[in-house]
N, C-alpha and C positions, 0 to 999 in steps of 0.2 A: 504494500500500500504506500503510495508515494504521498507527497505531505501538501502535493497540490490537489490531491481528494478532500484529503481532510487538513485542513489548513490549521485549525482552531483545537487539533490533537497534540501541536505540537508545545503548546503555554497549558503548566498545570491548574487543573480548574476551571477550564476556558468553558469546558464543556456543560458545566454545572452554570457556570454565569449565563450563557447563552440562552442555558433551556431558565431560569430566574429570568433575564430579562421579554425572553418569549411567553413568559406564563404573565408577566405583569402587563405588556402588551395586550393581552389576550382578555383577561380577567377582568371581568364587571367590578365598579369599583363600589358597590355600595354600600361597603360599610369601612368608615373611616377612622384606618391605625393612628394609633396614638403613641407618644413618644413624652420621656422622664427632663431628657435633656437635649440643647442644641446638637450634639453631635446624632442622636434620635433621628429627631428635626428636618435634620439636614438627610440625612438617608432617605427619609420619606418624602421629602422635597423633591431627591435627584430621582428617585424613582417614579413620580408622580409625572415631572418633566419627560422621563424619558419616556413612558406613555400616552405622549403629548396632552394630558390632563392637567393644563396651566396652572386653570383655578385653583387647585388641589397643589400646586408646586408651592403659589402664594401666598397660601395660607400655612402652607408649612413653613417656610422661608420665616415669615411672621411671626408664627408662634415658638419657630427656632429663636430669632431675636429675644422672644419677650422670656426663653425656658434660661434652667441654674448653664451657665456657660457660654448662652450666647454675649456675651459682651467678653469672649476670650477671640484675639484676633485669627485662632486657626477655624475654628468655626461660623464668625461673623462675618468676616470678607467672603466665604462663599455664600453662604447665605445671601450677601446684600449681593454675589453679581447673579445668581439664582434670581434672586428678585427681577432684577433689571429686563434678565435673557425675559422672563416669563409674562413680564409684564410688557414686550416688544412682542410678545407672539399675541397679543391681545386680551392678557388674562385682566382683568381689574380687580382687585382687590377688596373683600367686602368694606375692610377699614379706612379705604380711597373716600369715601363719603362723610366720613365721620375728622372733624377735629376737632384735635385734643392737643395741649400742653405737653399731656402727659406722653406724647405716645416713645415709644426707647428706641425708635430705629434712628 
C-alpha cells in the first residue's frame, strides 16, 4: 500500500481526527456542550467553526472570554481571532445587541 492511497496513515492519529472531524460535520447539533474553562471554550468554539456553525463558534468564543482562564493570553488571542474569523463569515453575536460597561472582551 503506497502512502499516496492513504495519505492520512502516515501522521499518528490522523485517522481518528479525521473520522472526529467527519462525525462533527455530520452531527445535528442540538444539544449544546458545555465547557468549565477557556481552554473548554475554545475547543468547542474551533469545533463549532469547523462545522461551519458560526453562531455556535460565537458564542463559545464569548463565553470562553467570560470562563476561569480566559483572560490568560494563550487562550484569549485565539478566542478573540475565532471571534473575528466567525463573525466575517456572518455569525452575529447574541451579545452584538446588548450594551454593557460591563462586558470583559
Amino acid at each position: 500500500m503506497s502512502s499516496e492511497e492513504h495519505p492520512t496513515q502516515e501522521l499518528p492519529g490522523a485517522a481518528r481526527l479525521e473520522t472526529r472531524l467527519q462525525a462533527l460535520l455530520l452531527a445535528p447539533s442540538s444539544e449544546q456542550p458545555e465547557a468549565e474553562t477557556a481552554r473548554g471554550w475554545l475547543d468547542l468554539a474551533y469545533e463549532a467553526a469547523y462545522g461551519e456553525r458560526h453562531a455556535a463558534a460565537v458564542e463559545a468564543g464569548l463565553r470562553g472570554l467570560r470562563a476561569p482562564g480566559g483572560d490568560d493570553p494563550e487562550y484569549r488571542l485565539p478566542l478573540l481571532r475565532l471571534l473575528v474569523a466567525s463573525t466575517r463569515c456572518g455569525a452575529i453575536p447574541k451579545a452584538a445587541n446588548r450594551t454593557s460597561a460591563n462586558a470583559p472582551i
